[in-house]
C-alpha positions in Angstrom: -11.9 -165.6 -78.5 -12.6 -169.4 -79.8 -16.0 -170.6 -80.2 -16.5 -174.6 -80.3 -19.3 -176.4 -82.3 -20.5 -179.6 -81.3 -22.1 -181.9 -83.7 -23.6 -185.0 -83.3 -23.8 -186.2 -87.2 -21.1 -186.1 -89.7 -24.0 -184.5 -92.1 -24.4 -182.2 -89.9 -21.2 -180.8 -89.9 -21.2 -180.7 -93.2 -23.6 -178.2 -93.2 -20.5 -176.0 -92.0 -19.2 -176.1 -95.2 -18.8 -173.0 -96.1 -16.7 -172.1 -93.5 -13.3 -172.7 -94.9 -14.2 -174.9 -97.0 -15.0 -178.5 -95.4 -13.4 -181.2 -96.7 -13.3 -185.1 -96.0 -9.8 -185.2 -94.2 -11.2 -182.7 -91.7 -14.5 -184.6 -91.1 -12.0 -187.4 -90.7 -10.1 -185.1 -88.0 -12.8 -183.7 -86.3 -13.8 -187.2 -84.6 -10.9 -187.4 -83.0 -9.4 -183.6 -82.2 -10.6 -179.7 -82.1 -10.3 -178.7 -86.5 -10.6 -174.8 -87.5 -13.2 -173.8 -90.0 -12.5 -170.4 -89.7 -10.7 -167.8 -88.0 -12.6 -168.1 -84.5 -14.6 -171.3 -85.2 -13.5 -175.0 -83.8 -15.4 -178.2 -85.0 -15.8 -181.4 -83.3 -17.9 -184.2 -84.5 -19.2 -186.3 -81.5 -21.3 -189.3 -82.4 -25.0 -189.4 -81.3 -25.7 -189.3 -77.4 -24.6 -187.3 -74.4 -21.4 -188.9 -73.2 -19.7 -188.1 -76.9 -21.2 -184.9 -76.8 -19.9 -184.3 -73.5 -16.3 -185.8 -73.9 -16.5 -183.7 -77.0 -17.2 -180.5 -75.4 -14.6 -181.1 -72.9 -12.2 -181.2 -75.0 -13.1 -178.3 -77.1 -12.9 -176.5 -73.7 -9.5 -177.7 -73.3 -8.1 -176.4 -76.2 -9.0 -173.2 -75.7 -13.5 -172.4 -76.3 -14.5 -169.6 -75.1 -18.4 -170.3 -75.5 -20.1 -173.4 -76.4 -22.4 -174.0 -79.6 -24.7 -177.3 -79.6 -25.1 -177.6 -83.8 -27.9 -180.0 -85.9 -30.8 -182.0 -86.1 -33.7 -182.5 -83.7 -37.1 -183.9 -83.7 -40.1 -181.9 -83.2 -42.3 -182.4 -79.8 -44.8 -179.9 -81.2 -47.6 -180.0 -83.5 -46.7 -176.2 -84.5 -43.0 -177.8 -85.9 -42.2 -179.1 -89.3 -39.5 -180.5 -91.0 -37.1 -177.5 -91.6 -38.3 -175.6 -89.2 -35.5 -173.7 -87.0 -34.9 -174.0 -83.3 -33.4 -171.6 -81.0 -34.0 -172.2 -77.5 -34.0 -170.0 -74.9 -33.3 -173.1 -72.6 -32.2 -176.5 -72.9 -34.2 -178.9 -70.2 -32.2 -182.4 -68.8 -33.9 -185.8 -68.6 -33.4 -185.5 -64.9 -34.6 -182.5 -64.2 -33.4 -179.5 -64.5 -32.8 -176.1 -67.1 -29.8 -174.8 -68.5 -30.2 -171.5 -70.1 -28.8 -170.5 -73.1 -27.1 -167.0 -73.3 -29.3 -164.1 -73.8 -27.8 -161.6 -75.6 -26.2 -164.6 -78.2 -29.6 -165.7 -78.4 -31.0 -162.3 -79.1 -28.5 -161.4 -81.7 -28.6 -164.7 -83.2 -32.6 -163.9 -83.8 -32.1 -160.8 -85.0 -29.8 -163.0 -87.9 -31.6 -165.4 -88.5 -35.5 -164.8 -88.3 -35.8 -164.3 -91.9 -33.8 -168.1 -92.7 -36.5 -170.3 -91.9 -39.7 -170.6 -89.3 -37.9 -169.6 -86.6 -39.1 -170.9 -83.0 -37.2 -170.2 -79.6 -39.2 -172.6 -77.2 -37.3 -175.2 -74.5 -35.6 -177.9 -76.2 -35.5 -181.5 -74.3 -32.3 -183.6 -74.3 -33.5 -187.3 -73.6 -30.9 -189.8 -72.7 -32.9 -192.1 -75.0 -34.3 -191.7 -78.8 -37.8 -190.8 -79.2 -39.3 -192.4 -82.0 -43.0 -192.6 -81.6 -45.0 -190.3 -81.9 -47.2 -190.9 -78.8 -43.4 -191.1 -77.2 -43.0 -187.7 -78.8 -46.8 -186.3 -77.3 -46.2 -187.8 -73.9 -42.8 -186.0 -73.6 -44.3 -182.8 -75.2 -47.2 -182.6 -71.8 -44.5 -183.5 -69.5 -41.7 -181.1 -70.5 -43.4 -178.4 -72.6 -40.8 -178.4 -74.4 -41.2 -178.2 -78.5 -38.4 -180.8 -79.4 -36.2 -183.5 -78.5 -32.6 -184.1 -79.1 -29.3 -186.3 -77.2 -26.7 -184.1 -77.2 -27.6 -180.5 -75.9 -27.5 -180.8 -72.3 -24.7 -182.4 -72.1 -22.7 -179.4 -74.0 -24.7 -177.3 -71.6 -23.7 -178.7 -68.8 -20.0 -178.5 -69.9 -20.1 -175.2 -70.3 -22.0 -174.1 -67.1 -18.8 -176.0 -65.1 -16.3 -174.0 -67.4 -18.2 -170.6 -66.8 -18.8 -170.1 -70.9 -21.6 -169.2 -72.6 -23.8 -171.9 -74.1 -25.7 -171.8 -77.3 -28.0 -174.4 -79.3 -29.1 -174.0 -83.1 -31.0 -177.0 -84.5 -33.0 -177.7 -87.3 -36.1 -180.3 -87.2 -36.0 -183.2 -89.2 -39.2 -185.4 -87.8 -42.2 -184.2 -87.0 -44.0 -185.1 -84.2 -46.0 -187.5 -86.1 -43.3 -189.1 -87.9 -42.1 -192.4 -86.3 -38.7 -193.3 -86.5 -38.0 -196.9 -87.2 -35.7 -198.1 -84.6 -34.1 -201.4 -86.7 -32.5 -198.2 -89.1 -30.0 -197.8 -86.4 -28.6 -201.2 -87.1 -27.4 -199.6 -90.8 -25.7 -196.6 -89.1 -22.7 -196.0 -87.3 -23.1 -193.3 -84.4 -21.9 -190.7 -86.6 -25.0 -190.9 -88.9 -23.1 -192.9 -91.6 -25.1 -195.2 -93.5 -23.7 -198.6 -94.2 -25.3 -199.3 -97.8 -25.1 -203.4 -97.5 -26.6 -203.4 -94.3 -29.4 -200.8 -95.3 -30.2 -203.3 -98.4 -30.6 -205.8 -96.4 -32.8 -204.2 -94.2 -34.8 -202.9 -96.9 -34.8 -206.3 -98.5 -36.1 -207.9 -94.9 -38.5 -205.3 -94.3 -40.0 -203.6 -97.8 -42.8 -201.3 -95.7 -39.6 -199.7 -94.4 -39.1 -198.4 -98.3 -41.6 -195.1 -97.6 -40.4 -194.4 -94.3 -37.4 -193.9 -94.9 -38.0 -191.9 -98.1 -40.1 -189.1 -96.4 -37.3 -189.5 -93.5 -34.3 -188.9 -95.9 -37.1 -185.9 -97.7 -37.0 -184.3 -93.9 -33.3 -184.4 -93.3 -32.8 -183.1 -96.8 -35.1 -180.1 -95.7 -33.2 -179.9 -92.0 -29.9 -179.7 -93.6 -31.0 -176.8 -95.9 -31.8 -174.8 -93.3 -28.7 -175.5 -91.1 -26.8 -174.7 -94.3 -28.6 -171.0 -94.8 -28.3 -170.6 -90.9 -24.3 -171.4 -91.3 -24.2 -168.7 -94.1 -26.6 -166.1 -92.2 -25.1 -166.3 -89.1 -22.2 -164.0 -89.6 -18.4 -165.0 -89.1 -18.6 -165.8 -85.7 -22.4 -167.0 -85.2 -23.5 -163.2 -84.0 -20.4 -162.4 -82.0 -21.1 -164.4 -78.9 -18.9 -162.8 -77.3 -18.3 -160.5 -74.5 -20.7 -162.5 -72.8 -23.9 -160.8 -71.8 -25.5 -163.0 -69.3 -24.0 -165.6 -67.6 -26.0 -168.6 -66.4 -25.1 -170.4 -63.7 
């Protein structure tokens, strides 16, 4: 059996280090094909939003995954949610409507691993076709969708796998919270695989010096997200709690 991970963010991935020992040539690799970690465990790196994810998925499917695992970041919806908190949702909501369950008994063994890594919450998580950055973006979406948090990728894996008849699984860790605002000119220093550009972040920062605390308690909040999806990674047992034979097939 072949599991595929999905992950938006280069940094992210690296967060699967430990898993065979991640190195820069794979990172490289994974952009473009399926690269082992491990024994059962195949790595993709998409780029942020829910095309790449998608085309990503696919392709993971193609060569092979047996189940589906959506891997990173998200930002928090809730007021309950801080940074380095740990999300595993019971069900992933689309921008157009719609839920796409996650697979019960993964998700219940998965708990059972991980409830002692980090503030652990199991809510709905929201894929938005677009970035919410604002908080009262964030509080809008939260009364609309009930959802907890907010990320680009997730239904798009979700949806890939429902067509393929695999399980589907998410695991992300919070990096804003829902009062953080994410200023939206930082994208201009990034590529879509989270790199940062250093010239073009100086002379951001240069242009716009208010920018200088931002993104300090920003880069603070990854920092925190990434240590959770690290001790997640470690905790979650060889094959992220043996998703399979599958339990409970959503369709």
């Amino acid at each position: 059996m072949r599991l595929g991970v999905v992950a938006a963010l280069s940094a992210e991935a690296g967060c699967l280090a430990g898993r065979g020992g991640l190195k820069e040539n794979l990172f490289k690799a994974a952009i473009s094909s399926p690269q082992q970690l491990s024994g059962n465990l195949w790595l993709m790196i998409s780029g942020i939003g829910g095309m790449q994810a998608e085309r990503a998925a696919q392709r993971l499917i193609e060569d092979g995954a047996d189940a589906l695992l959506s891997w990173g970041c998200a930002g928090a919806l809730s007021t309950h949610l801080q940074a380095g908190d740990l999300l595993i949702p019971v069900a992933v909501q689309a921008a157009g409507g719609g839920d796409f369950m996650t697979d019960s008994g993964w998700h219940a063994r998965l708990c059972g691993a991980l409830s002692g890594s980090a503030n652990l919450a199991t809510d709905a998580l929201f894929s938005s076709d677009v970035m919410v950055a604002a908080p009262q973006q964030k509080q809008v979406l939260r009364h609309s969708s009930g959802a907890v948090a907010v990320d680009m990728e997730s239904v798009s894996i979700a949806m890939a796998a429902r067509r393929a008849q695999i399980p589907f699984m998410a695991i992300r860790a919070i990096v804003d919270d829902s009062d953080t605002a994410i200023p939206a000119c930082i994208n201009s220093a990034m590529d879509r695989y989270g790199n940062v550009h250093a010239a073009r972040m100086l002379r951001l920062l240069v242009k716009h010096p208010s920018l200088w605390p931002r993104l300090m308690r920003l880069g603070r909040q990854f920092k925190a997200a990434r240590s959770t999806l690290s001790l997640a990674a470690a905790l979650a047992g060889p094959d992220f709690s043996a998703f399979s034979p599958m339990d409970n097939l959503n369709r």
